[in-house]
N, C-alpha and C positions, 0 to 999 in steps of 0.2 A: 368612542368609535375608532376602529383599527384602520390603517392608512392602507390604501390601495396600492396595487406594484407599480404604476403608472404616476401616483405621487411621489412614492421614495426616487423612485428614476429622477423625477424631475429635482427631485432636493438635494440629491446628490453630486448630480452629474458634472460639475464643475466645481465642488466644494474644496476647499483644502482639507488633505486628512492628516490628523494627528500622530504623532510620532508614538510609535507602538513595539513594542517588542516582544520578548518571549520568555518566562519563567525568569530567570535574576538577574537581568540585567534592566530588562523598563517590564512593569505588568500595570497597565491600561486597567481601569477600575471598569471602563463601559468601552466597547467598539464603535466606533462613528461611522463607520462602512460608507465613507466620503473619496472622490477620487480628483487630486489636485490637477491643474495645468500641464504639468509636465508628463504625468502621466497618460495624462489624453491625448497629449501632441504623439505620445510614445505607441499608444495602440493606434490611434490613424493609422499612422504610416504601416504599422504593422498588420491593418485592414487593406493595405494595396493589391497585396498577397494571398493576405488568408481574409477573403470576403465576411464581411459581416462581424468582426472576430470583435471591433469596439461595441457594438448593438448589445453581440451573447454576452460581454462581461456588463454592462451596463443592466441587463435585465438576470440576472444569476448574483449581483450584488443586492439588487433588488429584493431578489426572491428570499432571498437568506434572511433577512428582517422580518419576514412575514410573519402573523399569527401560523399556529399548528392546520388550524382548521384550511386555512386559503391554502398552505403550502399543501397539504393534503389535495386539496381539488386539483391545483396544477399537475402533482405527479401522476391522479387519476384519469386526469383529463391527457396527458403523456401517452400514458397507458393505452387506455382506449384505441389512440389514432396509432397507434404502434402496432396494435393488435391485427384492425383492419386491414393496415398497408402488411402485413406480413400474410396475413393470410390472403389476401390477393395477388401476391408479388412474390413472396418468397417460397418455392416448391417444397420444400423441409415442413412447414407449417402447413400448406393448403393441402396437402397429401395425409398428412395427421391428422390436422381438425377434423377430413373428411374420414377417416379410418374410425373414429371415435363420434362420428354424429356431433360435433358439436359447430358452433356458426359465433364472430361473436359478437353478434347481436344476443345472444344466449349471456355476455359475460356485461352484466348490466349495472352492477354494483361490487366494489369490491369484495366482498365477501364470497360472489359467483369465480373468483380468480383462481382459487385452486382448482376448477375445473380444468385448467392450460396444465397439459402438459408438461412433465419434468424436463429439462434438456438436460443430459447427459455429458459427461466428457468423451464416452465412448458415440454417442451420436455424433460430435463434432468431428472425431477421427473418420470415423465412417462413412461421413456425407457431408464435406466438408462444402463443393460446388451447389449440392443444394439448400445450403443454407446465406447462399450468393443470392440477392434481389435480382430478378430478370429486369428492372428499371432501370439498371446501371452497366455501365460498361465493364466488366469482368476487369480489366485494366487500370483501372481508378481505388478497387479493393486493395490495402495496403495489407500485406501477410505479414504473422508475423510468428514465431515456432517459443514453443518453451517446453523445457524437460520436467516433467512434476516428479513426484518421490517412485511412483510406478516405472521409471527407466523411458518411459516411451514419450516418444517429442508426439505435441499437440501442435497442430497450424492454426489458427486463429485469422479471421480476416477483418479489417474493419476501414471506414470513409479514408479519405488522405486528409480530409480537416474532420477532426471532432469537435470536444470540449474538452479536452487534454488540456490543451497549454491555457484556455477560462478557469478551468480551476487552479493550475498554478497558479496562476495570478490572485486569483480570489484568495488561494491560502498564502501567498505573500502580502497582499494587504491585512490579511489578520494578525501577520508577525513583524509589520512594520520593513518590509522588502520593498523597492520600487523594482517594476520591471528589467529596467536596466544596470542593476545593481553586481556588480562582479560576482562571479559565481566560482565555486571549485566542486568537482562532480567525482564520486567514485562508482561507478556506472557502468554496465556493459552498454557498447556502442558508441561507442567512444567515434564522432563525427573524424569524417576523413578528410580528404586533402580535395583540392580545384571548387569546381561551381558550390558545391555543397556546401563547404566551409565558408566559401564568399559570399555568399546568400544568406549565411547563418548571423554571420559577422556585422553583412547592412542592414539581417531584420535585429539585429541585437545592439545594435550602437548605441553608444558609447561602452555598451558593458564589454568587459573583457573576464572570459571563462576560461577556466584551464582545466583538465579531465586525465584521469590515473583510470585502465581498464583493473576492474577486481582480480582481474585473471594475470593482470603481470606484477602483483603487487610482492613486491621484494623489498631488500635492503636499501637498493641504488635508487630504484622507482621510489620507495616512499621519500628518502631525502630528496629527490628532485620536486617530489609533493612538495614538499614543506618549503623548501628554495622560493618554489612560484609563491606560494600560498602569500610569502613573504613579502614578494616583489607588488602583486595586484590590491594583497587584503581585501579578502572576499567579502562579503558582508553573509554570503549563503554557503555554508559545506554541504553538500546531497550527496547520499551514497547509500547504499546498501548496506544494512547492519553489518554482518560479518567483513565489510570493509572497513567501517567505519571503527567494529571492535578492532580491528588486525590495525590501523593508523594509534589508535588510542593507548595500545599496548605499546609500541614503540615512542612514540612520543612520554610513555610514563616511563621506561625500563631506560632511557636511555639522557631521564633527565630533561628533557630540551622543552624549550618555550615556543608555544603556538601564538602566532598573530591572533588574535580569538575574534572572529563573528560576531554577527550577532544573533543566528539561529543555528543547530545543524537539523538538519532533515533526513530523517532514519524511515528508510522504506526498505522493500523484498523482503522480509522474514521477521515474525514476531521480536518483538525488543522486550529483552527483560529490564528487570529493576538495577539489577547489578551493572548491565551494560550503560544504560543510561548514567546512572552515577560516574563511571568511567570515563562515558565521553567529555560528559556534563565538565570532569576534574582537566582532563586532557585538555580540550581545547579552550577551556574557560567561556560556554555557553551554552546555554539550554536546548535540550534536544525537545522534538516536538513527529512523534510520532504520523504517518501516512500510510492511510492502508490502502491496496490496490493491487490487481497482479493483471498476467498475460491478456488477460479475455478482456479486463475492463481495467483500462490501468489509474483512472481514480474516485475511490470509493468514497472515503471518508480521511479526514485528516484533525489532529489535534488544533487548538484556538492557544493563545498563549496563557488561558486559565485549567489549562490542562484536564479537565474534566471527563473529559472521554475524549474519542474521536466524530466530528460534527459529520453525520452522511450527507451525500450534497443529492438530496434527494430529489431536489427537481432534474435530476439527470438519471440517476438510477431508480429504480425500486427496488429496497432491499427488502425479503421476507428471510424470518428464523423459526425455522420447524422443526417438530420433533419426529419421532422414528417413524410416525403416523402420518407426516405428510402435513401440520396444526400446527398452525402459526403456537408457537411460547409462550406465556406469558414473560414482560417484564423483567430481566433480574435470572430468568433464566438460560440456560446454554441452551444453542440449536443447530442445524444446518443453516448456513449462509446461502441464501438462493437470490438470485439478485438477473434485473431486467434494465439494459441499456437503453433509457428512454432515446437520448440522441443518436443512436448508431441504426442506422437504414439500407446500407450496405450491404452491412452482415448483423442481421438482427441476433439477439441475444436475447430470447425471452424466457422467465425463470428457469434460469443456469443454476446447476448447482454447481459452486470450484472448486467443491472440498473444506472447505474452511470452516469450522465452526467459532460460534461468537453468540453476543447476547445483548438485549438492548438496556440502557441503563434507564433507571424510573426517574431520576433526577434533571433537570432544564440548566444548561448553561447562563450565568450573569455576564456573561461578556457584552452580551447584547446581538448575539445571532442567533436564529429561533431552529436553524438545522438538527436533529434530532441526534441524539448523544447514543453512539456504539462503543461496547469496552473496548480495551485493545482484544484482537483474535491471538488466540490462544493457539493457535495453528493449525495445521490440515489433520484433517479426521484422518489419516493416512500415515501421517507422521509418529501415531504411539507402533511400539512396540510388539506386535501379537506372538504371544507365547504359543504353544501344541494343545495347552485346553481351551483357548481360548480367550484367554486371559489377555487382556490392555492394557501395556503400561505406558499411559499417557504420559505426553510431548509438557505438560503441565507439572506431572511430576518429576517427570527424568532432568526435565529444566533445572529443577531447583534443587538436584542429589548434591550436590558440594553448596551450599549456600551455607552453610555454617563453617567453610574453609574460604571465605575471600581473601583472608591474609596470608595465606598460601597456595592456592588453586588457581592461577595465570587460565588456563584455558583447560576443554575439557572436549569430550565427543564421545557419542554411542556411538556403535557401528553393528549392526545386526546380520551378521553372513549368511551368505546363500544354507548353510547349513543347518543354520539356527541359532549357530549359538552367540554368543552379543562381548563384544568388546571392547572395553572401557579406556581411552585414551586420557591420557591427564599431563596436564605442562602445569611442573611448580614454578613459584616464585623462589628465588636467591636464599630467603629467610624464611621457608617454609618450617613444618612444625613435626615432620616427617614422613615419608609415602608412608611407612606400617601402620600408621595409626590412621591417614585418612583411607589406606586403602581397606581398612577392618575394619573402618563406621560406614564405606560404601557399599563393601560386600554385602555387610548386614542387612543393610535397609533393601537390598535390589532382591535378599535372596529371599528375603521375608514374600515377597513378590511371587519372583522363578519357583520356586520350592524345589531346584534342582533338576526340572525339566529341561533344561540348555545348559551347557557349558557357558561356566563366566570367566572371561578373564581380563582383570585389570592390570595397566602396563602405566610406566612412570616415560612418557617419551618428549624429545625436544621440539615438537612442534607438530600443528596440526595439517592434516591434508585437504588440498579440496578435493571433496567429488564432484563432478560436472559444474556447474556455473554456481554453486553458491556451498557456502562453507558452515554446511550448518551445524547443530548440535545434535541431532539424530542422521544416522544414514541407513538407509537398508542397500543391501546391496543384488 
C-alpha cells in the first residue's frame, strides 16, 4: 500500500539527510528526501518573511515521493481550482471562456482540458493588465520583461512570493546543497546595494554569495570571479550557459585551477554535450541541467542520476502537443505548453513559450517519482528559415563543428535581416586548419541551403553578444 503525502511529511520532517551529491563526485544509490535540524531552523526564520515558505517545502518534498497516480490527482486537482479562480477573477479568461461558450464546470476530467484555450505570447503582449487577477492589488504583481528570439521584450507579471525559491531548495537537497551553502552566481540581476542587499544577507545567513553580471563578463571581471570564488568556496556555481561556457573557456585557455564545487547549475538556454563536458573538465564538477524561462522560471531540473530533467509537476502542468493541438505520445517531440499551478496573480494557463521538448518513457531510480523531461532542444523559433521554407533546426546547427572539438573554441550562426547566414568560428591554438573545417561546414549547411542565401564563413577572435544572452543561433 503506497504512503500518503501527510505520512511522508511526517517522516521526514525532522530526519537527517544524507550526504548527496551530483554526477562524480558522490552519486547517492537512492534519495532520502529527509530534511536535517539545521535546515529547518534555516527556513523558520526564512518563514518570518516569506510566510508559509517551511509548510510549501515540507509538503513539495512530500509530493515528489508520491506514486504517479496520487501525483496526478494533486496536479489535477491544482488545475481545476486554478481554472475556476481565473475564470471568475481574471478578465483575460472570463471574457474568453465566455466568447467560446465554454464554463469550467464543462472541463471535468483531464482529457476535457484541451478545450482551454491556447495562450499566446502575443496575447500576453497585448493584454497584459487583463491577465492581472482583480483580487489583488495591481501593486503586489512583480513584472518582469524578457527579449525572446522575435526582438520584442514580453512583460510577464507574477505574486512577490511564489514557489521559486521551494524549488531551489527542493533541487538543492537532491544534489546534496544546504540552503545556506555559499553560492557564486553568473546571472542577470545581479542584487544591489542598501535594504535589499541587507535583507538578502539576514535571509541568507551564514551563506556568503558572490555574483559576475553575464553582460560584463571580460578578462578583469572573470579574474576577480575566480579571486572570490577562491576566497568563499562555493559549494554551488549557477549561471547561465553561455556564461558559464565563456568562464570554462578561460579558465581552460589559460591553464588555471578552479576551487571545484560540488554542483554547477546550468540554466537560460539549452546545454549541449560538448558544453557540459567542458564545464564538467573546467571547474572539476558535475553540471546538472534546470530548465525554466521568463513566464515560469522553474520547470524541471536534473536529480544527480542524470536521467532527464524531474518536472516539479505539482506546481506546473506541463502538456506536449503536436501541430494538432494532441497531447505526443512518449519519446516524441512537441510544443511545450505548460500552466502555473501556484501563480494567481497573474495566471498562466496553457501558455505556450516556444519551446519544444518531449517526455521520456523511462522512471528515475533515485527515488523521486516527478516525471522525466529530456533536455529542450530549444525554441521552435531558434531554427533557421530558409525562402522555401526549409528549417534548419537549432538541433542540428548545434552540432555542425561536433567532429572539430579539438579545434573549434566557439562557434555562432547569425541569420541577417537579409537572409543570408553567417558563420562565426573562434579556433583553438592547435587547430587543424579553418580550409578544411570551413570545407566540411560549407558542405553540410549547403547540402541544406541549396544556394538560396548567401553563406559565409569567417575565422574571427571572439564571439559577440546579442541582447542578454550569447547564443548559438541569432537572427537578427
Amino acid at each position: 500500500m503506497s504512503k500518503t503525502s501527510k505520512q511522508i511529511v511526517q517522516e521526514f520532517s525532522l530526519q537527517k539527510i544524507g550526504k548527496n551529491g551530483c554526477g562524480q563526485q558522490l552519486r547517492p544509490s537512492k534519495y532520502k528526501g529527509m530534511m536535517n535540524f539545521a535546515t529547518y531552523l534555516y527556513l523558520l526564520r526564512y518563514s518570518i518573511v516569506k510566510k508559509g515558505a517551511l509548510t510549501a517545502y515540507k509538503n513539495a518534498m512530500a509530493r515528489q515521493q508520491l506514486p504517479t497516480s496520487e501525483l496526478n490527482e494533486i496536479t489535477w486537482g491544482k488545475t481545476l481550482r486554478l481554472l475556476a479562480y481565473a475564470y471568475d477573477n481574471v478578465p483575460w479568461y472570463t471574457k474568453k471562456f465566455k466568447t467560446i461558450g465554454l464554463h469550467p464546470k464543462d472541463i471535468a476530467r483531464p482529457e476535457h482540458f484541451n478545450q482551454v484555450p491556447i495562450v499566446t505570447r502575443d496575447d500576453l503582449m497585448n493584454n497584459f493588465d487583463h491577465f492581472v487577477s482583480t483580487k489583488v492589488n495591481p501593486l503586489s504583481v512583480k513584472v518582469s520583461y524578457t527579449k525572446g528570439s522575435s526582438g520584442e521584450p514580453l512583460k510577464v507579471g507574477m505574486g512577490k512570493f511564489g514557489s521559486a525559491e521551494i524549488r531551489k531548495w527542493q533541487m538543492y537537497s537532491w544534489w546534496g546543497i544546504n540552503p545556506w551553502d555559499n553560492v557564486a552566481s553568473l546571472q542577470q540581476g545581479v542584487p544591489g546595494t542598501g535594504w535589499e542587499k541587507l535583507v538578502l544577507n539576514v535571509l541568507g545567513w551564514p551563506k556568503k554569495a558572490i555574483w559576475l553580471d553575464p553582460n560584463q563578463i571580460n578578462k578583469k571581471g572573470i579574474q576577480d570571479f575566480i579571486k572570490k570564488c577562491g576566497r568563499i568556496r562555493p559549494k554551488l556555481i549557477r549561471g547561465d550557459v553561455g556564461a558559464l561556457d565563456a568562464i570554462a573557456d578561460f579558465i581552460i585557455d589559460n591553464n588555471l585551477k578552479f576551487p571545484p564545487p560540488k554542483v554547477i547549475w546550468a540554466t537560460a538556454a539549452a546545454l549541449t554535450k560538448k558544453q557540459e563536458d567542458k564545464m564538467n573538465a573546467a571547474f572539476g564538477a558535475p553540471v546538472c541541467d534546470q530548465y525554466g524561462c521568463s513566464e515560469i522560471n522553474f520547470i524541471a531540473a536534473e536529480c544527480p542520476h542524470k536521467k532527464g530533467l524531474h518536472v516539479f509537476s505539482d506546481s506546473v502542468n506541463l502538456e506536449i502537443l503536436d501541430e494538432f493541438d494532441i497531447p505526443v505520445e512518449k519519446g516524441n517531440y512537441g510544443r511545450i505548453i505548460l500552466t502555473n499551478l501556484d501563480e494567481y496573480h497573474f495566471p498562466l494557463i496553457r501558455y505556450e513559450n516556444g519551446d519544444i521538448g518531449r517526455w521520456l518513457r523511462t522512471m528515475c531510480t533515485y527515488g523521486i517519482g516527478l516525471p522525466l523531461l529530456d533536455r529542450v532542444k530549444g525554441r521552435i523559433s531558434d531554427g533557421i528559415v530558409l525562402p522555401d521554407g526549409t528549417v534548419l533546426a537549432s538541433e542540428f546547427l548545434t552540432t555542425l563543428f561536433d567532429d572539430f572539438t579539438d579545434s573549434v573554441k566557439q562557434f555562432q550562426i547569425i541569420q541577417r535581416k537579409s537572409g543570408s547566414i553567417l558563420v562565426n568560428i573562434v579556433l583553438k591554438q592547435n587547430h587543424i586548419g579553418m580550409e578544411k573545417i570551413e570545407a566540411i561546414a560549407r558542405h553540410r549547411l549547403q547540402r541544406r541551403i541549396k544556394n538560396q542565401v548567401r553563406l559565409l564563413i569567417r575565422n574571427v577572435g571572439g564571439i559577440k553578444n546579442y541582447g542578454e544572452k550569447s547564443g548559438f543561433i541569432v537572427k537578427e
